[in-house]
C-alpha positions in Angstrom: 150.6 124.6 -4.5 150.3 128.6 -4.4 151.3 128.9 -0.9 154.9 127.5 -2.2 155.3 130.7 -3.5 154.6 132.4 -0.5 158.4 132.5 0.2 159.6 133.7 -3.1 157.6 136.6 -2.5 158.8 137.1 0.4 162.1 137.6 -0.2 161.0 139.2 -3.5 159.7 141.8 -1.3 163.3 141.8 0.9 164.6 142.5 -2.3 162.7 145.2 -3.7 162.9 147.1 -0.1 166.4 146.9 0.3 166.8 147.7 -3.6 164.5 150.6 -3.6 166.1 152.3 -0.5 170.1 151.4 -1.9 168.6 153.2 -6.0 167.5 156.3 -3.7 170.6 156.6 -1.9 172.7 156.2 -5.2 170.2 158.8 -7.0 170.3 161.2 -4.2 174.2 161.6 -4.0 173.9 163.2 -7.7 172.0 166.2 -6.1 173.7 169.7 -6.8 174.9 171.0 -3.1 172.0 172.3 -0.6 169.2 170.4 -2.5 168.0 167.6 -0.5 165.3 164.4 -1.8 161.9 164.7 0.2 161.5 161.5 1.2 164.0 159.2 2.8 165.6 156.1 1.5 163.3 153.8 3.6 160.8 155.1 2.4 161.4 154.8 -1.2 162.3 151.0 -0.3 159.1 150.8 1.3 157.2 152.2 -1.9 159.0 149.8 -3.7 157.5 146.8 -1.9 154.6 147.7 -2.0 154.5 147.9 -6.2 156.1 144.7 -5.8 154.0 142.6 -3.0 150.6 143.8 -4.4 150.1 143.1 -8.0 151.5 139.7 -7.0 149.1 139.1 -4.0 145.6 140.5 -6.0 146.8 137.7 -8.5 147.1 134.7 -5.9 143.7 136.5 -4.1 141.7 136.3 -7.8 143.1 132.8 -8.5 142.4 131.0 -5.3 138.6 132.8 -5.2 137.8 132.3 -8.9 140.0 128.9 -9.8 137.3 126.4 -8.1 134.9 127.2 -10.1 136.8 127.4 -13.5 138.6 123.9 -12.4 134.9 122.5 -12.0 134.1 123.5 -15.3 137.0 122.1 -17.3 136.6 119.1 -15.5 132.5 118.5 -16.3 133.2 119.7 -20.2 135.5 116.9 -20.8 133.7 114.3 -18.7 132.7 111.0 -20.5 129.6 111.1 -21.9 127.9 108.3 -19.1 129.0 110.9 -16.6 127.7 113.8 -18.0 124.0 112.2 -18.0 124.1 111.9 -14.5 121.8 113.5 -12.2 123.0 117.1 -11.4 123.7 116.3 -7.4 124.9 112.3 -8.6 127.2 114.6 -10.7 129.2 116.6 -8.4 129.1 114.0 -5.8 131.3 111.8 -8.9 133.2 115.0 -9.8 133.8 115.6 -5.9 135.0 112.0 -5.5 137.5 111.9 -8.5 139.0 114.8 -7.2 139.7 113.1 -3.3 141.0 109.7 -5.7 143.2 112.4 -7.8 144.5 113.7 -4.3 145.7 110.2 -3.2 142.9 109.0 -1.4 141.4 105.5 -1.6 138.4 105.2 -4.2 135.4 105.1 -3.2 133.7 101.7 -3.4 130.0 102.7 -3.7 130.0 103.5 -7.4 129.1 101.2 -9.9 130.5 100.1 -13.1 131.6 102.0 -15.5 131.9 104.8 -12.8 134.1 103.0 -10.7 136.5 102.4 -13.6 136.3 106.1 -14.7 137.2 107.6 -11.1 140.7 107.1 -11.6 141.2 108.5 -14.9 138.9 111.2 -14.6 140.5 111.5 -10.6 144.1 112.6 -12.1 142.4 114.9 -15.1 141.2 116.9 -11.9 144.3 116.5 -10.4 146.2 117.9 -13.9 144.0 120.7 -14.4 144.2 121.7 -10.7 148.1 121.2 -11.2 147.8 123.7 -14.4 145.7 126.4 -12.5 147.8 126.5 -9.8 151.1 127.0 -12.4 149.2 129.7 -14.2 148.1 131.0 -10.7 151.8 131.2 -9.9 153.4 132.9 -13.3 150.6 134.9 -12.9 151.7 136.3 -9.6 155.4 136.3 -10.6 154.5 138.6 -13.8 152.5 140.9 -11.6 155.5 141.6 -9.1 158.0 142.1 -11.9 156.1 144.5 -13.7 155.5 146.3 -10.3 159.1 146.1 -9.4 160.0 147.4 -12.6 157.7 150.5 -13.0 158.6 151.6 -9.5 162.4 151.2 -10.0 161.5 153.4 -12.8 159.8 155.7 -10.4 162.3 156.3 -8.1 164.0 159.7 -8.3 165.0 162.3 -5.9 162.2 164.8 -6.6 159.7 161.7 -5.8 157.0 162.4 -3.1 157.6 158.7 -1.6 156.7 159.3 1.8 153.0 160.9 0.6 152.4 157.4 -1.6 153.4 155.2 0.9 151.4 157.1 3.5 148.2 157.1 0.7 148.4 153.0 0.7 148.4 152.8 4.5 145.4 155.1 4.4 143.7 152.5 1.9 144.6 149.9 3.7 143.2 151.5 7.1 139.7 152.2 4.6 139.8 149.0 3.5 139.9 147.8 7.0 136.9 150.1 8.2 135.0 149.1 5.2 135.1 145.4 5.8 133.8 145.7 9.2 130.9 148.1 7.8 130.4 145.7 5.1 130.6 142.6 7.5 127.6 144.5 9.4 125.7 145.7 6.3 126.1 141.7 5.1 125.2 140.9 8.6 121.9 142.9 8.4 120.9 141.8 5.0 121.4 138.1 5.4 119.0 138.6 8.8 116.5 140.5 6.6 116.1 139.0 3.9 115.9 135.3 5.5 112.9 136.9 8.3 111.3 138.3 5.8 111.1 134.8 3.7 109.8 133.2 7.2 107.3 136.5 7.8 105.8 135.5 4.5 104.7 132.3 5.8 103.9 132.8 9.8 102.3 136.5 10.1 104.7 138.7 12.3 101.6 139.5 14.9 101.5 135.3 15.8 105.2 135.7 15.7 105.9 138.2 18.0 102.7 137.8 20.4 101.7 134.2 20.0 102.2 132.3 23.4 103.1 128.5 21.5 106.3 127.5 20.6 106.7 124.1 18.9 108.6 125.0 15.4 108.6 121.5 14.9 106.8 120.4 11.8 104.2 116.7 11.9 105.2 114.4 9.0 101.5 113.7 8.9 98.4 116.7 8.3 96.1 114.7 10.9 98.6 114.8 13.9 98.8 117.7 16.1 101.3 121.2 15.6 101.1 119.9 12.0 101.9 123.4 10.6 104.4 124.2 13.6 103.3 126.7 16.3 105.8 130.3 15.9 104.5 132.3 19.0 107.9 133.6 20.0 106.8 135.7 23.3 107.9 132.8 26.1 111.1 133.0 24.4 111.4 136.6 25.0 109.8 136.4 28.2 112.3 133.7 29.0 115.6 135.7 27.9 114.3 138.9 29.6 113.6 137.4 33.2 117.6 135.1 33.1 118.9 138.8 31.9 117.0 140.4 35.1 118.1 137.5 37.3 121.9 137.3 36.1 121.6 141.5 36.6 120.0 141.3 39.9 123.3 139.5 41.0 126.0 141.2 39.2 124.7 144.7 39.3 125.2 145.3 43.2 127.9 143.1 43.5 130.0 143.8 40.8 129.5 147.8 42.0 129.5 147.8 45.0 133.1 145.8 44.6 134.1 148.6 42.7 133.7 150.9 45.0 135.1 149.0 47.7 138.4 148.6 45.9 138.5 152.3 44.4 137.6 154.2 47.6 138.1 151.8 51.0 140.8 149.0 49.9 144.4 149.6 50.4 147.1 149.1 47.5 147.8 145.7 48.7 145.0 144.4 48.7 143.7 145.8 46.1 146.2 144.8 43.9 145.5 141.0 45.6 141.6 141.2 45.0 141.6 142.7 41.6 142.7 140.3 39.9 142.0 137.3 41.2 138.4 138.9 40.6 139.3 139.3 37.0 139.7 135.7 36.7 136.2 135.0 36.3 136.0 136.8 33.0 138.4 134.2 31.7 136.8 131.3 33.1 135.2 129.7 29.9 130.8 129.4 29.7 130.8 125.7 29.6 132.7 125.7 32.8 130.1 128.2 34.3 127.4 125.9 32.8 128.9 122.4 34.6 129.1 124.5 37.6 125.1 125.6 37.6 124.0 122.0 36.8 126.3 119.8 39.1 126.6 122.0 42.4 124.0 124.9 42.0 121.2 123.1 40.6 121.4 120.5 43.4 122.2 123.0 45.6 119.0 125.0 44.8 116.6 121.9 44.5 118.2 120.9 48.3 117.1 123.7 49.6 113.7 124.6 47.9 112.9 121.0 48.5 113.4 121.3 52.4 111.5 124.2 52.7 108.6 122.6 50.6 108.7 119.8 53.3 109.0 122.6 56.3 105.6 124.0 54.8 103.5 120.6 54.3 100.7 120.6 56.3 100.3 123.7 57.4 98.5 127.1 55.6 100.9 127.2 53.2 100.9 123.6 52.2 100.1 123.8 48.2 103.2 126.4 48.2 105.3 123.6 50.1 104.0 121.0 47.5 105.1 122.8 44.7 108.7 123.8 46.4 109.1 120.0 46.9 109.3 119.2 42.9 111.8 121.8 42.1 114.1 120.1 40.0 117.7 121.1 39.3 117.0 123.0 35.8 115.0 126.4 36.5 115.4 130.1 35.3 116.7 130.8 39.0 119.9 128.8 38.7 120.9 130.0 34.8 120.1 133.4 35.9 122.6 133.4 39.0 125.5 131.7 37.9 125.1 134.0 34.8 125.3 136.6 37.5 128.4 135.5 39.1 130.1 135.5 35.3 129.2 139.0 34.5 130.7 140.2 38.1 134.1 141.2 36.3 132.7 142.7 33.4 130.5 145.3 35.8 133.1 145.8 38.5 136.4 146.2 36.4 134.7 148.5 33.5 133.4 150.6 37.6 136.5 150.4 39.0 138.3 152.2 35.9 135.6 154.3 35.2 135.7 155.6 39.2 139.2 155.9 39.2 138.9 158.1 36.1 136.9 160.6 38.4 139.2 163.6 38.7 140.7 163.8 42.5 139.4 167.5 42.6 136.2 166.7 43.1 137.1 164.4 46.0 139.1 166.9 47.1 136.1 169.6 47.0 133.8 167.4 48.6 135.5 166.3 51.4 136.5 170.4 52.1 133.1 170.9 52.1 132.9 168.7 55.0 131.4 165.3 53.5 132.2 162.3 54.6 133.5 159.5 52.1 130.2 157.6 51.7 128.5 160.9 51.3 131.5 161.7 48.7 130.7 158.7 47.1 127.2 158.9 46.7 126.5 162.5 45.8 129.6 163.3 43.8 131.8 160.0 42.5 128.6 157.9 41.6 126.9 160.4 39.6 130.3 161.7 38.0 131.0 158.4 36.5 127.5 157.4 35.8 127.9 157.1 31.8 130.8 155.2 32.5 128.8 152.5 34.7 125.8 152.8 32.9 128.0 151.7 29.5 129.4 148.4 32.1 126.0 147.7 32.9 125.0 147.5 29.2 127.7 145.9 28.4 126.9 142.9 30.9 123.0 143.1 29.6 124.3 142.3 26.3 126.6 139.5 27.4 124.0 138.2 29.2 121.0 138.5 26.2 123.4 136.7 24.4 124.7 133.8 26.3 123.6 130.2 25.4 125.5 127.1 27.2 124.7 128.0 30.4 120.9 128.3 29.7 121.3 125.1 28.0 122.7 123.0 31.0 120.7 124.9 33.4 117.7 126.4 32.4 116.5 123.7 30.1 114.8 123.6 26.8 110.8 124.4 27.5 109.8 127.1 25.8 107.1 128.3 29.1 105.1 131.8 29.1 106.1 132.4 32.8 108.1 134.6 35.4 108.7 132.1 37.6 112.2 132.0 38.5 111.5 128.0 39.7 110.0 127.3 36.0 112.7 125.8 33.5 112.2 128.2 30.3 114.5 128.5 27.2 116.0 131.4 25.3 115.8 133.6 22.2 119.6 132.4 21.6 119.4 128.5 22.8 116.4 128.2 20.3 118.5 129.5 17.6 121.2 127.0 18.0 118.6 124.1 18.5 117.3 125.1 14.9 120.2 125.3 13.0 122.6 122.4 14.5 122.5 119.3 12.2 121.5 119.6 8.3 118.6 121.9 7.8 116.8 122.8 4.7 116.9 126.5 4.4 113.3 126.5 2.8 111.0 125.8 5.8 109.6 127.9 8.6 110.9 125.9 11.0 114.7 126.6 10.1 113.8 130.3 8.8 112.0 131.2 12.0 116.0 131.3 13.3 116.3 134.5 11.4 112.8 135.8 12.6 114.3 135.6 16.7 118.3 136.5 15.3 116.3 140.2 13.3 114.1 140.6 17.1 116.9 140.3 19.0 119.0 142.6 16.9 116.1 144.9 16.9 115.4 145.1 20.8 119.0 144.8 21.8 119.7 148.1 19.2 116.6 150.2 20.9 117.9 149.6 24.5 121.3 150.9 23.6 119.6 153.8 21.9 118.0 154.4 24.7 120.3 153.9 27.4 122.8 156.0 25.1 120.0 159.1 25.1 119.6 158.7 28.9 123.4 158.9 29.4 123.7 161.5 26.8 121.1 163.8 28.9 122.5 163.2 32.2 125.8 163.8 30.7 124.8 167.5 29.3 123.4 168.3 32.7 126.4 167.4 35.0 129.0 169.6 32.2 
């Protein structure tokens, strides 16, 4: 019902703009000759809206965050009395659906008698006190604006320092902004801390971080085996470390050396043909990357290892052959290279700018110095924009650390200690999502061991950019 009143304010604030700027005109003209207001008429309009939009929308904000819960308290203190001696969960699931019957939806047929008869009645109490909330919500907002409006119609004068007001709101607006997304990390942070260190109370952090078993799943009985969950977390690492390396052995050349193809060699046309229709593959969504590495790479792979495992049977090499002939279609080897072939843009567009950024003059030196292009390229355009390609090439680490769906659909779901590109392993991020999909109970180490791998791979991923940020730093101090 409060957004209905999204339009009156509105035009409230239409009103209180155009009113503010038409009073600072009308007060302005009654200035002695030569004497001139500081701010202008817009200006004052704008202060004006502001004063009026404000107040009303810190009203609505307060009422929609704190009216749930004082709706769900009205409505258990005047519940019948056979309500009320209910079971605390039995409660709110009765209180939850009298409000969907107060709404207009069909009762629910699982309650018994007398609950079934009190559903409606109690069903439009909800419905009235939610009605009432919302009507104070709104006079509540309405009140706000027209005491704004009026103290800054009061305001407004010629000698007013408008423009400095309205520019100290935007200021606290751009604060508030910056301190939501330092607050969102802080929260961030916290919520991974203090969740790991509820699971590190229960599994020590050495078996966490060096054990070499990972079966978080719990036995129902004590006699069967795993029957306290196994938490050794190193194939997991092991697994997202050697699909990063892969995916990087791929997109690393490739995606550079394209760079430098299209910055130095290519002409304008094609260049601006090549570009992007490479750039097209950042759009390309993961799923679509992930049916594309189990229905044509996979196969394609397992073809191929397959033949050559036949190729080597019988001779010196035949337990390599045997091995090559059950490769199946999931395997680190296939995640890692289509994962490769998705990070291509992300290295050679961020390379291609970055080269381009190069200042001509140090092309132009080299090349009067007698270098040749490739020489140019190598010894004075590669180590110019170094930070620049070192910051891509983090930048497609991380993507990579973090992807899940392709892993999923092509590396599999066995967590292996192994380095073996033809193995099928998991990662750090597909676990995650494996423990938390579906209701969990946020009171087990087998769901809490989520936020053990999410703190790790915070941890890691922030020392490699600390480190790759020192090494650029140094480099960067070296060439100025």
């Amino acid at each position: 019902m409060t957004w209905l009143f999204l339009p009156i304010l509105i035009a409230a604030a239409v009103a209180a703009y155009v009113g503010g700027r038409a009073l600072a005109r009308r007060r302005g003209r009654s200035l002695p000759a030569g004497e001139r207001s500081h701010s202008r008429p817009g200006q004052h309009g704008a202060y004006a809206l502001i004063w009026t939009v404000v107040p009303a929308l810190v009203v609505l904000m307060g009422a929609s965050v704190f009216s749930p819960n004082i709706e769900r308290q009205l409505t258990a203190s005047g519940a019948p009395e056979a309500v009320q001696q209910l079971e605390p969960f039995r409660r709110e699931a009765f209180f939850a659906d009298a409000r969907a019957v107060g709404a207009g939806r069909p009762a629910v047929q699982i309650w018994p008698a007398p609950y079934a008869e009190l559903l409606p009645t109690e069903g439009q109490r909800a419905s009235r006190i939610g009605q009432m909330l919302d009507l104070g919500a709104i006079v509540g907002a309405a009140l706000a604006a027209l005491l704004g409006a009026l103290f800054v119609f009061g305001q407004i004068r010629p000698g007013m320092r408008a423009r400095n007001r309205v520019e100290g709101w935007i200021v606290g607006l751009l604060f508030a902004c910056s301190a939501v997304a330092v607050l969102t990390t802080v929260g961030i942070i916290a919520s991974l801390v203090y969740d790991s260190l509820r699971f590190f109370s229960t599994v020590p952090l050495a078996e966490f971080l060096f054990g070499t078993q990972w079966s978080p799943q719990t036995a129902i009985r004590a006699d069967q085996v795993g029957s306290t969950g196994a938490f050794g977390a190193l194939p997991l690492f092991v697994g997202t470390f050697l699909i990063m390396l892969i995916a990087m052995a791929v997109a690393a050349p490739v995606g550079l050396f394209s760079a430098i193809y299209l910055s130095e060699y290519a002409g304008p046309i094609f260049r601006a043909t090549v570009k992007p229709v490479l750039e097209i593959l950042a759009g390309v969504p993961t799923v679509v990357y992930g049916f594309f590495a189990a229905l044509t790479v996979g196969p394609a792979f397992r073809e191929f290892f397959n033949g050559l495992g036949a190729l080597m049977v019988g001779g010196p090499l035949d337990g390599l052959g045997q091995y090559l002939m059950l490769v199946q279609n999931q395997m680190a080897l296939v995640a890692g290279a289509v994962m490769g072939i998705m990070l291509i843009p992300f290295v050679s567009s961020l390379s291609d700018d970055i080269i381009n950024a190069v200042p001509q003059s140090l092309r132009d030196g080299s090349y009067a110095m007698g270098a040749t292009k490739s020489e140019t390229v190598k010894r004075v355009l590669l180590p110019a924009a170094l930070p620049g390609v070192a910051g891509a090439m983090l930048l497609a680490m991380s993507r990579a650390i973090g992807e899940t769906m392709i892993v999923t659909m092509a590396a599999g779901l066995a967590a292996r200690l192994t380095l073996n590109p033809l193995d099928t392993v998991t990662t750090v991020t597909v676990q995650i999502v494996t423990l938390l999909t579906g209701d969990q109970e946020f009171n087990s180490p087998k769901t809490l061991s989520a936020f053990g791998l999410g703190l790790t791979l915070f941890l890691v991923t922030l020392v490699l950019n600390i480190v790759a940020q020192r090494i650029v730093q140094t480099y960067r101090q070296q060439y100025d």
